[in-house]
C-alpha positions in Angstrom: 136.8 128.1 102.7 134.8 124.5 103.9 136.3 121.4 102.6 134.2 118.0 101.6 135.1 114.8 101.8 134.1 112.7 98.9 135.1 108.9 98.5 138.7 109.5 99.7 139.3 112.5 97.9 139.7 116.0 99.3 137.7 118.5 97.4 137.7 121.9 98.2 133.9 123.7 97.6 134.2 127.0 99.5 131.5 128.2 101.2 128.8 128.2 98.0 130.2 124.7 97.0 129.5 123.5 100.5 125.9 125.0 100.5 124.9 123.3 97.4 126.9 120.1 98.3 124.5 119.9 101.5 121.6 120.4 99.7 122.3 117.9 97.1 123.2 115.6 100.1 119.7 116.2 101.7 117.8 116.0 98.1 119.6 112.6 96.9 118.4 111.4 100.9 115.0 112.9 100.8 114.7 110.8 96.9 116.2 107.4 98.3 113.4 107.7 101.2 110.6 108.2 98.4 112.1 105.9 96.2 111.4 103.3 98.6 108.1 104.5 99.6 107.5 104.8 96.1 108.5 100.5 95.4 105.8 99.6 98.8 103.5 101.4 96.8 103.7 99.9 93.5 105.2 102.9 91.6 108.8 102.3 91.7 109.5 104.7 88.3 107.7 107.5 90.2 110.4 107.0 92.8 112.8 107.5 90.6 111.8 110.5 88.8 110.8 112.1 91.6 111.8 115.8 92.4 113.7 115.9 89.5 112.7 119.6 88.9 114.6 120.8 91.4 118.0 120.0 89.6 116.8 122.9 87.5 118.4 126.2 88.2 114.7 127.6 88.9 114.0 125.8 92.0 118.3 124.3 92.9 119.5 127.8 93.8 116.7 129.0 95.8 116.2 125.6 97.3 119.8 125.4 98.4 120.1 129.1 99.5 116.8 128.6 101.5 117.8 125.5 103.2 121.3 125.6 103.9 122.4 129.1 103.2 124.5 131.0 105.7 121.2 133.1 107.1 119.3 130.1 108.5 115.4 129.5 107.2 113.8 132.3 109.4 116.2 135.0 109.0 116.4 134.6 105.0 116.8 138.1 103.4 113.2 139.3 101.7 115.0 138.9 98.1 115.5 134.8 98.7 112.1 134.8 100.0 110.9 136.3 96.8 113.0 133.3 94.8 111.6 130.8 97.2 108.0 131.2 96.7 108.7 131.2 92.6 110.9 128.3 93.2 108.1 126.8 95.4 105.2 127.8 92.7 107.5 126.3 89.9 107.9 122.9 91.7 104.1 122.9 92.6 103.2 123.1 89.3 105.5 120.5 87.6 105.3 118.2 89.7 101.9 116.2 89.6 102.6 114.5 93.2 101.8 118.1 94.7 97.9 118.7 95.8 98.5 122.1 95.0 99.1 121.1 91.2 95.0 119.5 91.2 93.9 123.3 92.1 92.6 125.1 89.2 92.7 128.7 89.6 89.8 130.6 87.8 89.5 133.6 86.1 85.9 134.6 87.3 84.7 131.5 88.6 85.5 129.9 92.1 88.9 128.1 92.4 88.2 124.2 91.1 89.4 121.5 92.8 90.5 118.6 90.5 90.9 115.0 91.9 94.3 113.3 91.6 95.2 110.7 89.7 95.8 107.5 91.5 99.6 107.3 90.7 100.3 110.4 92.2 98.3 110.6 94.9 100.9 107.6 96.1 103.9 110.0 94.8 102.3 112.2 97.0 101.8 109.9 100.2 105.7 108.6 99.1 106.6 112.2 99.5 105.3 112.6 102.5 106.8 109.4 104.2 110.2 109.9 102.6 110.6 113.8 103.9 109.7 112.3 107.8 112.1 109.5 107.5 114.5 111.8 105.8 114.4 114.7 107.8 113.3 113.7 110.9 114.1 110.1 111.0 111.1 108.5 111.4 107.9 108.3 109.5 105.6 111.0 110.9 103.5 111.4 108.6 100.1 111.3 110.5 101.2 114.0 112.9 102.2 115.7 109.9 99.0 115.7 107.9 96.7 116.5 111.4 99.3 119.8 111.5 98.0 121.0 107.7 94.7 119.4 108.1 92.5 122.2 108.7 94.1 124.7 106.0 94.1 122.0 103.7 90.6 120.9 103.8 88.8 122.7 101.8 91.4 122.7 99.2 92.2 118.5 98.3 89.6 117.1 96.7 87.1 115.4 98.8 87.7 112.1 96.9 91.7 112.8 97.4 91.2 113.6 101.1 89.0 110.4 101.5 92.2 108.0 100.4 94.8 110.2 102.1 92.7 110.0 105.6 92.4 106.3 104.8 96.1 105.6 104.1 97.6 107.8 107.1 95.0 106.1 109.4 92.5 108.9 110.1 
């Protein structure tokens, strides 16, 4: 059974306990990162709120299990896969700081791209810097964004991609 040390005190999470303590750990670090992205860009309350979603038992479990569960990302069992990608499609679409959100999926018609509001395409930017200095420890986000470019570009909108490229120095 792991132990935790929190503030002095010895608290004993066992091997589940630790798993979601470590993912809360790298959550509340991945929102202090945006949340200061979020203040440089002028939308400090979008900082605050952000990710909030995935306290919800829809996306924490998954999240936790996927990212610091005892099978390590690329040997997840199919089943945790399966709750990923709803956990994943849930966050997408309740969070308005996600590209993905902007894409209307038709019935008949061609897929419609929408363009994103100005607030959250700087959630979205915040997001992005805050996950490289979280994660990686610096702000990567450049290199990040030239990675996704191609699969992404026919699906941000071209007024979208325009401020992104202009913001991440492309």
């Amino acid at each position: 059974m792991g132990t935790g040390r929190i503030t002095g005190c010895r608290v004993r999470l066992g091997d589940n306990g630790l798993m979601y303590f470590r993912y809360l750990k790298s959550l509340l670090r991945h929102k202090w990162f945006v949340f200061l992205e979020c203040c440089k860009l002028g939308i400090p309350w979008l900082g605050v709120i952000h990710d909030w979603s995935k306290l919800l038992p829809s996306e924490w479990k998954p999240y936790a299990q996927t990212f610091h569960g005892p099978w390590g990302y690329e040997n997840r069992p199919g089943w945790l896969i399966d709750k990923f990608d709803s956990a994943w499609l849930y966050h997408q679409n309740r969070n308005k700081h996600h590209w993905q959100y902007w894409l209307l999926v038709q019935d008949d018609d061609p897929d419609k791209i929408l363009p994103m509001p100005d607030k959250y395409r700087r959630e979205m930017l915040a997001d992005w810097r805050g996950a490289g200095r979280a994660y990686t420890g610096k702000d990567n986000t450049k290199e990040w964004y030239l990675e996704r470019r191609g699969k992404w570009n026919k699906r941000l909108h071209p007024e979208t991609k325009a401020w992104v490229e202009d913001r991440v120095g492309i």
